[in-house]
C-alpha positions as CSV (number, residue, x, y, z in Angstrom):
1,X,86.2,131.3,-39.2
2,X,87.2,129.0,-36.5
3,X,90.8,128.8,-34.0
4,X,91.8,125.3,-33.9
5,X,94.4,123.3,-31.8
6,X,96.8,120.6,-34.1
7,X,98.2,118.1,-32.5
8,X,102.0,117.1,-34.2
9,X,104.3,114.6,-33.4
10,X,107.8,114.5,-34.4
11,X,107.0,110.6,-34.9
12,X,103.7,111.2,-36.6
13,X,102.7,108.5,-39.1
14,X,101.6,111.9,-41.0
15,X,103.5,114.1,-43.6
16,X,103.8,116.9,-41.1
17,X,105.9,119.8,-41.8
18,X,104.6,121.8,-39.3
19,X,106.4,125.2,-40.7
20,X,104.4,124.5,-44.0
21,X,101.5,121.9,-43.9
22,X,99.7,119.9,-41.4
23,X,98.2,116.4,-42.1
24,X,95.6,115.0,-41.1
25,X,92.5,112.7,-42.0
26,X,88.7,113.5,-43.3
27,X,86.9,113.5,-39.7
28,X,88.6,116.9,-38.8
29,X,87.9,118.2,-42.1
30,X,84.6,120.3,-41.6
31,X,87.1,121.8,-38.1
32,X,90.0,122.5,-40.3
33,X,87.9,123.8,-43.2
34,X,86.3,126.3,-40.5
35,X,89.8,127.7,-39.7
36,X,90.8,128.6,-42.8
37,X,92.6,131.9,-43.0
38,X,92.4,132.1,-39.6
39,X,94.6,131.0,-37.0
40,X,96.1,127.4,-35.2
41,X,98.2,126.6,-32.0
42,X,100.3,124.0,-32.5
43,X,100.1,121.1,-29.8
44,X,102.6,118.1,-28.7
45,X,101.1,114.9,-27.2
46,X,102.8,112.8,-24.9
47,X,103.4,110.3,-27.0
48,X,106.1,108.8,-28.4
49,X,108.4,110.6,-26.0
50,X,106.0,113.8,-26.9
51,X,106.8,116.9,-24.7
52,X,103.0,117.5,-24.0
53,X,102.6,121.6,-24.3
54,X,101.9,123.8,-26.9
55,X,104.7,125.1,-29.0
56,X,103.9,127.3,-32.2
57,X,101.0,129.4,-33.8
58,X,100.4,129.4,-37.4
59,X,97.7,130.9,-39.7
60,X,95.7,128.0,-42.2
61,X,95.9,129.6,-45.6
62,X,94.4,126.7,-47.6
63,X,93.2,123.2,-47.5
64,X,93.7,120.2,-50.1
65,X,93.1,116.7,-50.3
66,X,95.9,114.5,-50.4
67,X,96.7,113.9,-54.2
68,X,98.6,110.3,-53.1
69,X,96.2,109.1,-50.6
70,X,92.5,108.8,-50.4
71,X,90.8,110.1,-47.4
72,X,93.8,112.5,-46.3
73,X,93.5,115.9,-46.3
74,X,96.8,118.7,-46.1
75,X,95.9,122.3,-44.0
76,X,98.8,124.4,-45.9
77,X,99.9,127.2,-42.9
78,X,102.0,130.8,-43.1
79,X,103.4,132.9,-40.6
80,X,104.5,130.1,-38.9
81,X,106.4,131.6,-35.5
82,X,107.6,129.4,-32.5
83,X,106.9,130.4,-29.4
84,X,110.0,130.6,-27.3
85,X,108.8,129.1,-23.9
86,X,106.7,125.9,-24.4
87,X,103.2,126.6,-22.9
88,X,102.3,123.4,-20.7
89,X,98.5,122.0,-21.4
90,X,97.7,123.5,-17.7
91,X,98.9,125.8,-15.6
92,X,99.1,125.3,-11.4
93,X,94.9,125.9,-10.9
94,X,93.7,124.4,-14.7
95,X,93.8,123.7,-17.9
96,X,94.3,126.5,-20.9
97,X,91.9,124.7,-22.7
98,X,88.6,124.2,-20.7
99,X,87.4,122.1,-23.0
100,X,90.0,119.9,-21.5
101,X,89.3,120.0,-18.2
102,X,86.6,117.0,-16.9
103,X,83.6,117.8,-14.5
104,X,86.4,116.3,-11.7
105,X,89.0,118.7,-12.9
106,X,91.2,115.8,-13.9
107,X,91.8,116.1,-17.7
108,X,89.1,114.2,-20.2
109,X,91.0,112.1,-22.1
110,X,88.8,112.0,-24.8
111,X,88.9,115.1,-26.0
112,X,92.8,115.7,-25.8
113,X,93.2,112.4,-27.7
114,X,91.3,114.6,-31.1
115,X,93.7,115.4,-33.4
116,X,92.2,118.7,-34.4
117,X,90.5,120.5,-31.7
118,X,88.5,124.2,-31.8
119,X,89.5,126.5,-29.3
120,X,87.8,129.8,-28.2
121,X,89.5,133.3,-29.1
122,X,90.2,133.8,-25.6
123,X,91.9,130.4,-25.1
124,X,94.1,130.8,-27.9
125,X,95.2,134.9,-27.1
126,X,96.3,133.2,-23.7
127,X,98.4,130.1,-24.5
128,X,99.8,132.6,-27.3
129,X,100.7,135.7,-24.5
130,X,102.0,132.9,-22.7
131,X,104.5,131.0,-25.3
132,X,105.5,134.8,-25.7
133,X,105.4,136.4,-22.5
134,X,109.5,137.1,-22.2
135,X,108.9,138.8,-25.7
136,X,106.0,140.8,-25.1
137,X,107.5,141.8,-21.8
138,X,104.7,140.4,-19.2
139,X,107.5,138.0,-17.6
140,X,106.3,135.5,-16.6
141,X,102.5,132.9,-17.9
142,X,99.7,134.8,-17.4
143,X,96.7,132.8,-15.1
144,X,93.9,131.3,-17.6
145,X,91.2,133.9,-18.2
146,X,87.6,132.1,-19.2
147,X,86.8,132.7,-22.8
148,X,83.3,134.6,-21.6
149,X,85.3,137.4,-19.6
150,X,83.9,140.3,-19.1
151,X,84.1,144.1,-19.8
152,X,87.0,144.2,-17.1
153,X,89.2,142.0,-18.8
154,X,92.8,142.3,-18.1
155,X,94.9,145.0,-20.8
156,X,96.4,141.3,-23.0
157,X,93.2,141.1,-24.0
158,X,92.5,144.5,-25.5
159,X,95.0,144.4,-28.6
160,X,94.6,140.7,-30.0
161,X,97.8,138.9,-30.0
162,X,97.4,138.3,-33.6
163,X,98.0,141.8,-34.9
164,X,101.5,141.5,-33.0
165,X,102.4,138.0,-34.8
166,X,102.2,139.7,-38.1
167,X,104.4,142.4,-38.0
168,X,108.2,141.9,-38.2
169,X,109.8,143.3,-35.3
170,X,107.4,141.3,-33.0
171,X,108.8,137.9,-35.3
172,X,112.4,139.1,-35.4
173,X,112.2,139.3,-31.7
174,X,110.8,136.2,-31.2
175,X,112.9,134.1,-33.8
176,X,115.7,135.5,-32.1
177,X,115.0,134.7,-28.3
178,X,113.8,130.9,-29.1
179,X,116.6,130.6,-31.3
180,X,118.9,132.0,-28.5
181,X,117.2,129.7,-25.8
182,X,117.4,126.7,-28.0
183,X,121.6,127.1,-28.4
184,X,122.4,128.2,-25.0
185,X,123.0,132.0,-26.4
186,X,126.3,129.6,-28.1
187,X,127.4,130.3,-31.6
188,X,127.0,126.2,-32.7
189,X,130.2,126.7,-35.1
190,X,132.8,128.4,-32.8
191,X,131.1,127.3,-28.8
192,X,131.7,130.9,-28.3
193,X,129.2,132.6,-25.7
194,X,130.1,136.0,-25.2
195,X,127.4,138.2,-22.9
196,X,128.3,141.8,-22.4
197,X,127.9,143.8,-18.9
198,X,124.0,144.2,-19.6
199,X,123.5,140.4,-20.1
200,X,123.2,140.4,-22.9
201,X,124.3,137.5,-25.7
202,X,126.6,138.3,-28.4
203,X,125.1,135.5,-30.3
204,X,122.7,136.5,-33.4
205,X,119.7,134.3,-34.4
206,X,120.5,133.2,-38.5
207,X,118.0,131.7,-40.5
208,X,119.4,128.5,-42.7
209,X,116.2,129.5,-45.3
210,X,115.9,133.1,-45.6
211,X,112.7,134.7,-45.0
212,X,113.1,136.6,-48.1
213,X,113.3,133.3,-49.7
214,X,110.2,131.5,-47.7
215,X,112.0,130.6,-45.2
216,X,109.7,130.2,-41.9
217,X,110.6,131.7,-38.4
218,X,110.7,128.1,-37.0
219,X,113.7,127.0,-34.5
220,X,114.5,123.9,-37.2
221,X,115.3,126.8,-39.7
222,X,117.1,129.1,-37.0
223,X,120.9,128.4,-35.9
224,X,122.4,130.6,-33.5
225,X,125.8,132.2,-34.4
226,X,128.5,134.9,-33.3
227,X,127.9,138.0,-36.0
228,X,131.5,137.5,-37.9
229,X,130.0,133.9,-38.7
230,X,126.7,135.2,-39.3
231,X,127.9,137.2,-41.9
232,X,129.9,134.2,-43.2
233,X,126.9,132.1,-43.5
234,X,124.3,134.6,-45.1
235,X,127.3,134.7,-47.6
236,X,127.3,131.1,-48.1
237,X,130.9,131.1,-46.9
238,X,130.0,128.3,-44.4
239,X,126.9,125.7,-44.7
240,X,125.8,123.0,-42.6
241,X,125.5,118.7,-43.8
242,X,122.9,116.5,-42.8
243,X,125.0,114.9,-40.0
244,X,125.7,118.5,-38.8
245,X,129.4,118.5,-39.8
246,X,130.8,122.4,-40.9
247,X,131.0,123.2,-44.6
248,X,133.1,125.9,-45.6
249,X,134.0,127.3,-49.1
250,X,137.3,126.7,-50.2
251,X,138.4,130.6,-50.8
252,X,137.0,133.5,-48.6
253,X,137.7,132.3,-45.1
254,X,140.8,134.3,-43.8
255,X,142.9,131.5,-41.8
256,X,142.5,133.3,-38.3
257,X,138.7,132.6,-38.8
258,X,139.1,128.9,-39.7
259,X,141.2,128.4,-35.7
260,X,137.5,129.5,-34.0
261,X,135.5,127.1,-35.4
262,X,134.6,123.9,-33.4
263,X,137.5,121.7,-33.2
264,X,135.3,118.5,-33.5
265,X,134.2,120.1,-37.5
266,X,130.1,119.9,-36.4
267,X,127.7,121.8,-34.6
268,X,126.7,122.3,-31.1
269,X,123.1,121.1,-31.1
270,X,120.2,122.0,-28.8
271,X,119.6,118.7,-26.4
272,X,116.4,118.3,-28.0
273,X,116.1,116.5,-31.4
274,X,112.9,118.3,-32.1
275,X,115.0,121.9,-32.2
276,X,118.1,121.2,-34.3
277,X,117.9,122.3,-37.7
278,X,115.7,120.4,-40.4
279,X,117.1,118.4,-43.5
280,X,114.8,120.6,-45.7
281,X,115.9,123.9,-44.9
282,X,119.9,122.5,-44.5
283,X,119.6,121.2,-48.5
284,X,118.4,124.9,-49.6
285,X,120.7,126.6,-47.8
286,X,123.6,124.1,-49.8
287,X,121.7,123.9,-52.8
288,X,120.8,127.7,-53.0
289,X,123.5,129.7,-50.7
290,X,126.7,128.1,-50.1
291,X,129.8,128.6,-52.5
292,X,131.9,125.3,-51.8
């Protein structure tokens, strides 16, 4: 097994999901075959508008030809988690991946240009502490570590990263700060931001898909909201439309809750297109949850 690096654009000419399958053509095959049931750092070029860091891990849990198209290939992934800081492809002395960085220690276009890219374990624990440092608690990036360190390597290297992304509490954690960052710490129905004398937000991380139901820890299928409309959405009380307008159910809404919500009937995005929620997940959570 093999740690790779996938490069996904929200403009890809790919069927990308990136919370359930990457696509990607035969010459990356034997690399993505490699990785299989292991695990992938998801990677935004600068194209297209691209925000140009590294911004989700995921775990490859099988890989299938396309059944449409000849020559394509899908790598279908689990435990998809976004990280809640987007990890830039170098830090202020070089680049996370080395493989990056040219003999002039500018950055070799050639190789950030592949697709599909193999990383070292070491590589990959680091970009990974670093899209979760708040979460983890180091506070702040980490400094790239070479892959060949030592035995005096620093205490983030002891416990792999990995056996923290598995568990629950570490996801629930880290669903809910991204989520959190992503809206401002705003409830996107009612605009209200409440933080108490500790700093801390009021407003809880939902997801639109339940995990119970599938539904990844991705940002697209997270919407942050106060805990009375939390409730009211897990209930399917309130849904969301494609253009983003409120949906609520025609009985179960007492009429001093209907006042709070947005005035304007539709959400209060995250500025960036690539965080609002996704079509997919909006449909199941009408289709499957909501009572209207």
């Amino acid at each position: 097994m093999a740690k790779v690096v996938l490069t996904s654009n929200p403009e890809s000419i790919y069927d990308d999901l990136p919370e359930k399958r990457y696509h990607f053509p035969r010459p990356y095959l034997r690399a993505v075959e490699e990785a299989r049931g292991d695990w992938a750092i998801y990677y935004e070029s600068g194209r297209s508008g691209g925000r140009r860091a590294y911004f989700a891990v995921a775990q490859i849990v099988d890989v299938q030809p396309d059944p449409q198209r000849e020559g394509l290939y899908y790598a279908f992934v689990g435990g998809y988690l976004d990280f809640q800081n987007m990890v830039p492809v170098r830090n202020e002395t070089s680049y996370y991946e080395s493989a990056l960085q040219a003999d002039d220690g500018e950055l070799n276009r050639g190789t950030i240009q592949r697709a599909v890219r193999r990383i070292p374990d070491g590589e990959f624990e680091l970009i990974v502490q670093s899209g979760f440092a708040q979460v983890v608690g180091l506070g702040e990036q980490p400094s790239r570590v070479p892959s060949n360190v030592a035995q005096d390597e620093p205490a983030i290297f002891q416990r792999p990263i990995v056996e923290q992304v598995v568990r629950r509490p570490f996801r629930d954690t880290a669903f809910k700060a991204a989520v959190r960052t992503a809206y401002q710490a705003t409830c996107a129905m009612t605009g209200l931001k409440m933080i108490n004398g500790g700093g801390r937000s009021e407003a809880e991380a939902a997801h639109i898909r339940p995990v119970q139901d599938s539904g990844p820890d991705s940002v697209r299928n997270g919407i942050a909201l106060s805990g009375t409309v939390h409730w009211m959405f897990d209930r399917g009380l309130v849904s969301i439309g494609d253009d983003y307008t409120i949906l609520r159910a025609q009985k179960g809404i007492p009429e001093a809750m209907q006042q709070l919500f947005n005035r304007s009937g539709r959400l209060l995005l995250p500025e960036a297109t690539t965080l609002r929620p996704h079509p997919q997940f909006l449909q199941y959570h009408r289709e499957r949850v909501f009572k209207g």
